[in-house]
N, CA and C of each residue as an Amber inpcrd file, in Angstrom:
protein
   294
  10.2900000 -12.4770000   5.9150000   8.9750000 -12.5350000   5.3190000
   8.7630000 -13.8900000   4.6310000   8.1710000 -14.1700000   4.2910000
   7.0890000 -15.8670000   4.0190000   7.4090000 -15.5750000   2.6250000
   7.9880000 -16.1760000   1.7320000   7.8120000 -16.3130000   0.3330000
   6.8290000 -16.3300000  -0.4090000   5.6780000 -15.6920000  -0.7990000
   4.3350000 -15.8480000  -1.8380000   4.6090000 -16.3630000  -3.1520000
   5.9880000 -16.3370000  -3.6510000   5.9980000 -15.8420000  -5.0370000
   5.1340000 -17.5560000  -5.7360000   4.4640000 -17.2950000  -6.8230000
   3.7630000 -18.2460000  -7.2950000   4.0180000 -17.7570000  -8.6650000
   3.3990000 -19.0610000  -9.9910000   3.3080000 -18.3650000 -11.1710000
   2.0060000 -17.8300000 -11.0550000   1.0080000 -17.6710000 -10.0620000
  -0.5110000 -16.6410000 -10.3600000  -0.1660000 -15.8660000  -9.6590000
   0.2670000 -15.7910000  -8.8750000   1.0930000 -14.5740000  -8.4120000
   1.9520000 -13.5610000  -9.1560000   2.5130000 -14.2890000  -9.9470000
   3.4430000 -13.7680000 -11.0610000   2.6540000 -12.7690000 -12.0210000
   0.9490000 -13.8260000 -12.2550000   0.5400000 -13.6460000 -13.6230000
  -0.4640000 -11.9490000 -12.5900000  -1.1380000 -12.1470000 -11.5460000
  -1.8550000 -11.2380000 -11.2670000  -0.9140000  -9.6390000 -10.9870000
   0.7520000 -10.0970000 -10.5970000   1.2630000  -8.6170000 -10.6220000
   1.2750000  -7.9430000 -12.2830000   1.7210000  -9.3390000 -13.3110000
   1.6150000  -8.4620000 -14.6750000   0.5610000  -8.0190000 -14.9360000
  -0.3720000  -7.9570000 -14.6590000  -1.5330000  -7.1830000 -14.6690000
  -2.1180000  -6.2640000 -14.2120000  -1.6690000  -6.2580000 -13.2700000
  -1.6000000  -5.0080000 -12.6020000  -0.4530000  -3.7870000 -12.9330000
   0.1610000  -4.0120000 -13.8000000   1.5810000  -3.5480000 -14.4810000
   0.9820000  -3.0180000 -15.7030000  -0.0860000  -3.8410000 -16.0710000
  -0.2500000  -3.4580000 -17.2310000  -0.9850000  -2.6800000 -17.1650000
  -2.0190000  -2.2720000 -16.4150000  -3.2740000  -1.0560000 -16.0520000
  -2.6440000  -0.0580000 -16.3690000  -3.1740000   0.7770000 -17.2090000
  -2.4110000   2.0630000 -17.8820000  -3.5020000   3.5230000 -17.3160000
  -4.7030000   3.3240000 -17.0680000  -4.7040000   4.4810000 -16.2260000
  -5.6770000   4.6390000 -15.0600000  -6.1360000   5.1740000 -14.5650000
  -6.5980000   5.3140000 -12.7250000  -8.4930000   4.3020000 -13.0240000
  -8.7030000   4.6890000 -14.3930000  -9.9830000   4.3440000 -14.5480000
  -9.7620000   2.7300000 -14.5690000  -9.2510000   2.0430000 -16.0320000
  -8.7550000   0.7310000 -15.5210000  -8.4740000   0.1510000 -14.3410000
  -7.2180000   0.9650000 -13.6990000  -7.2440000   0.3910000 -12.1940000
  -8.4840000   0.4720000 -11.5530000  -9.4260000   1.2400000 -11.0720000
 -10.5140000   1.0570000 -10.3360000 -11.5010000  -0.1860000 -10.6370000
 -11.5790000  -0.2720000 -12.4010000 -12.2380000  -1.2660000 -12.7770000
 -12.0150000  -2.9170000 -12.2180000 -10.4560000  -3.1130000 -12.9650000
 -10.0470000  -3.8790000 -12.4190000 -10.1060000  -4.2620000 -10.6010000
  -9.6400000  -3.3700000 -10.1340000  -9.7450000  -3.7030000  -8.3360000
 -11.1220000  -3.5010000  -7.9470000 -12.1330000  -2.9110000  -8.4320000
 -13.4920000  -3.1690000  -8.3320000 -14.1110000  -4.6470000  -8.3980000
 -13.3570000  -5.3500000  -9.7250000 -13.8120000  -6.7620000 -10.2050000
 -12.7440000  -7.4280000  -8.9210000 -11.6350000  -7.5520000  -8.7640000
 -10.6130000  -8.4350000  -8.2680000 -10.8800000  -7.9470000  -6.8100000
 -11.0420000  -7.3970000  -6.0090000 -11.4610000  -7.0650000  -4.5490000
 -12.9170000  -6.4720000  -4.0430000 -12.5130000  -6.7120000  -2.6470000
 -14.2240000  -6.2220000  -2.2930000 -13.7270000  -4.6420000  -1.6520000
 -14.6200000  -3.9160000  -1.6280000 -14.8850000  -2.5840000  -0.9090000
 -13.8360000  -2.2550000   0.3890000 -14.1300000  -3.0590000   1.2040000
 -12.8950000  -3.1440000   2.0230000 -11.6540000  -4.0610000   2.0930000
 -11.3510000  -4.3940000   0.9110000  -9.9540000  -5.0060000   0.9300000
  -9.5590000  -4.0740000  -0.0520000  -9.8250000  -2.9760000  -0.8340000
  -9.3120000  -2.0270000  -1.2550000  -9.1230000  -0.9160000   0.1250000
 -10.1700000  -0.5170000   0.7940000 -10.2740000   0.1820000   1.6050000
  -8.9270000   0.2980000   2.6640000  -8.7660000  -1.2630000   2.7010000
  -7.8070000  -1.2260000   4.0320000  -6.3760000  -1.6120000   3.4880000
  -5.8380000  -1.3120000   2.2420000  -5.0240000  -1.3430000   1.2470000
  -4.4140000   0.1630000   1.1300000  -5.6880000   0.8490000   0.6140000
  -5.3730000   2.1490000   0.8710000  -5.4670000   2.9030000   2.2790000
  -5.5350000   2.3510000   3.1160000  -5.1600000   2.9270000   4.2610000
  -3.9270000   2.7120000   4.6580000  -3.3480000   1.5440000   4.3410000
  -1.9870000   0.3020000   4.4780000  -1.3200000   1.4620000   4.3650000
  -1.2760000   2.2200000   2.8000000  -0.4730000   2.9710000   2.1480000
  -0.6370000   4.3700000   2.6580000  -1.6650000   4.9230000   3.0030000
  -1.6480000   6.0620000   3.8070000  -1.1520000   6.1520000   5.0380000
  -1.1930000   5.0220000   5.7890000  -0.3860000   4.8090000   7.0390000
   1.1250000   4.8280000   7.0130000   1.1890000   4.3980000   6.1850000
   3.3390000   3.7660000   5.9320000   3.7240000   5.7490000   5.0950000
   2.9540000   6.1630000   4.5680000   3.2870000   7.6740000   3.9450000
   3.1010000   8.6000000   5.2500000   2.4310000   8.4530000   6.1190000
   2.4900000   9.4960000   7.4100000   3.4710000   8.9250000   8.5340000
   3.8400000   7.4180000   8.2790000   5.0100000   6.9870000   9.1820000
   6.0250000   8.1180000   8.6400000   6.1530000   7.5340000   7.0030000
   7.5300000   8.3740000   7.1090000   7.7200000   9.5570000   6.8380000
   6.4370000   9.7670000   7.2800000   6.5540000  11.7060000   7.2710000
   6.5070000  12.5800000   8.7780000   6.5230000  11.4200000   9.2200000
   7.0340000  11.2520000  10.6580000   5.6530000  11.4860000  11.6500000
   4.7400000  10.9030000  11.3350000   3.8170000  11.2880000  11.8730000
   3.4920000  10.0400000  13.0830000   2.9210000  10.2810000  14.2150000
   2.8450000   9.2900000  15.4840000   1.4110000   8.5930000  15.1840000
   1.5290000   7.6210000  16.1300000   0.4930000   6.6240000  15.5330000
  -1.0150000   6.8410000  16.2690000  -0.9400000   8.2080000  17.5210000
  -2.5050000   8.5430000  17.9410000  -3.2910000   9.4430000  16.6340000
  -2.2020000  10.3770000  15.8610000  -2.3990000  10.7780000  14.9940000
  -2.9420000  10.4790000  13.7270000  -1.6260000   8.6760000  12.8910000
  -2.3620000   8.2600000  12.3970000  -3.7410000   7.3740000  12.5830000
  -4.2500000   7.3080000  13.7050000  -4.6290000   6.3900000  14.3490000
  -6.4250000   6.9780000  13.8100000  -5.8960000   8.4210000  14.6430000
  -7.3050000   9.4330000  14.3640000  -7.6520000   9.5810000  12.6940000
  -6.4620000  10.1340000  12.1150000  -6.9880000  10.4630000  10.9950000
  -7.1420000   9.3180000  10.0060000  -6.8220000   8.2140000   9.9430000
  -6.7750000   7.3170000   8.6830000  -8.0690000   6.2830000   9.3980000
  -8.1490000   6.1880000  10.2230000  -9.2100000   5.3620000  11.1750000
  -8.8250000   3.5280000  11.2540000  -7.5690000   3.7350000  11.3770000
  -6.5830000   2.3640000  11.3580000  -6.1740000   2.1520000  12.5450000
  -5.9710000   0.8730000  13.6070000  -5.7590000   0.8550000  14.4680000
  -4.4910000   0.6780000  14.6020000  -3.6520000   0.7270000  16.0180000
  -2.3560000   1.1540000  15.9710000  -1.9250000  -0.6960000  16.0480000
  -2.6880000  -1.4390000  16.0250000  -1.4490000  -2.7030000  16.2560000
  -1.3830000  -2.7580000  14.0780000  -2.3510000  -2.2660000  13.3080000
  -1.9730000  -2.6700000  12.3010000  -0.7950000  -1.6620000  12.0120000
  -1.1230000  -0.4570000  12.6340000  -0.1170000   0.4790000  12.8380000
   1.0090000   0.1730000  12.3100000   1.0160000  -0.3100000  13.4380000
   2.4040000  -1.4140000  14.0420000   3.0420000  -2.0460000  12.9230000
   2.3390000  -2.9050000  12.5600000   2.7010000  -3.7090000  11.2040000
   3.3210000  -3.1170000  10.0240000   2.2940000  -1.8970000   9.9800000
   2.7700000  -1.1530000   8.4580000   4.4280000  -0.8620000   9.0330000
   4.5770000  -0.3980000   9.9610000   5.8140000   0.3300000  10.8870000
   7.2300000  -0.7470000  10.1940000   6.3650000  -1.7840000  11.1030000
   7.7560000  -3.0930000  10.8790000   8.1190000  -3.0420000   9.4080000
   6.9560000  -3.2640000   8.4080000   7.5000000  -3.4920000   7.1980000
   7.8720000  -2.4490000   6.6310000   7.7580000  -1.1180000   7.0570000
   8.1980000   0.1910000   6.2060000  10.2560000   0.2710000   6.6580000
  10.3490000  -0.3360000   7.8520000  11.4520000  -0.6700000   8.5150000
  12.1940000  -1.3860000   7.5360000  11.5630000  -3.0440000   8.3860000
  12.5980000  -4.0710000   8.3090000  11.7520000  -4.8870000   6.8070000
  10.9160000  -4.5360000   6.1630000   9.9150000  -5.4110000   5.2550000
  11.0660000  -5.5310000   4.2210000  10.4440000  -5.7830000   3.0760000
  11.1650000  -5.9410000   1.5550000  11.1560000  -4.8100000   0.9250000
  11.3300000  -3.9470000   1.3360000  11.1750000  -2.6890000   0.7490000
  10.5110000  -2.2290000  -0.5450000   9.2430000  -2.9770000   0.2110000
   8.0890000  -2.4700000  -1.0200000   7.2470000  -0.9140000  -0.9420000
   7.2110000  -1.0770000   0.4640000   6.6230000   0.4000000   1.2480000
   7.4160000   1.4850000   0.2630000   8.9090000   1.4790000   0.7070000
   9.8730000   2.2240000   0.8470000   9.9630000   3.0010000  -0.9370000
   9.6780000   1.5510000  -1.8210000  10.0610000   1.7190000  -3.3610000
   8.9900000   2.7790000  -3.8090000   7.4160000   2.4200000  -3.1210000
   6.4030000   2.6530000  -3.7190000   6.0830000   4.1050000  -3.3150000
   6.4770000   4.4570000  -1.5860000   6.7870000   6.2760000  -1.4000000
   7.3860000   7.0780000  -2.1130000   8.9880000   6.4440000  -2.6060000
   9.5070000   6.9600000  -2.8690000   9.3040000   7.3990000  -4.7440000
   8.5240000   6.2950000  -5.3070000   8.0520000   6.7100000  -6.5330000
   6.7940000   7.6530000  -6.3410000   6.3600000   7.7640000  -5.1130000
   4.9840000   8.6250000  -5.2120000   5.6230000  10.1890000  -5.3170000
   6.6070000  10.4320000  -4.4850000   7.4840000  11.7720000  -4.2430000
   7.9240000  12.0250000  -5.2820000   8.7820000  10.8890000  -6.2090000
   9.2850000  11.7010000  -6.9920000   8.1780000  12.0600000  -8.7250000
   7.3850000  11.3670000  -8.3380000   6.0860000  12.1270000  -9.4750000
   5.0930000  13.2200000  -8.5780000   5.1070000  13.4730000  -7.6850000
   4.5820000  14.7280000  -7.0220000   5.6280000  15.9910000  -6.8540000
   6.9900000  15.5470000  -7.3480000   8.1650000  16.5920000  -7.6530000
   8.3160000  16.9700000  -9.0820000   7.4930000  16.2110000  -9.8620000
   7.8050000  16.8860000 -11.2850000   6.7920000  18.0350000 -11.9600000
């Protein structure tokens, strides 16, 4: 993967760290993105959660309305990526287990 890391890079993840609850976050990603770069963010993440719930990609294809080469992509990085996919499922599971 391509190195991003920057210090505004740095400064825009602490901030996003710091959003303490769902309303903030919307605010914030309301101001900092447009309609569909949230849109296709949260699909990113709905796609890589039905990969590894083992779901096939005509499936996700139909239901998330994502095409399969981005498919594809989410696939590789839920794989071989930096295991950001992987960190961020696996914190979703274990607060939907408590």
């Amino acid at each position: 993967m391509i190195n991003i890391r920057s210090e505004a890079i740095d400064r825009l993840f602490k901030t996003i760290m710091n959003l303490e609850t769902i309303d903030e976050c919307y605010a914030y990603f309301e101001d900092l993105c447009t309609v569909k770069e949230l849109q296709d963010m949260a699909q990113r993440l709905e796609t890589a959660i039905l990969l590894d719930n083992g779901e096939n990609y005509q499936n996700i294809c139909e239901n998330v309305g994502i095409s399969t080469a981005t498919i594809g992509r989410v696939s590789k990085c839920l794989k071989y990526g930096s295991g950001g996919y992987r960190a961020a499922i696996d914190k979703l599971k274990s607060e939907e287990n408590k």
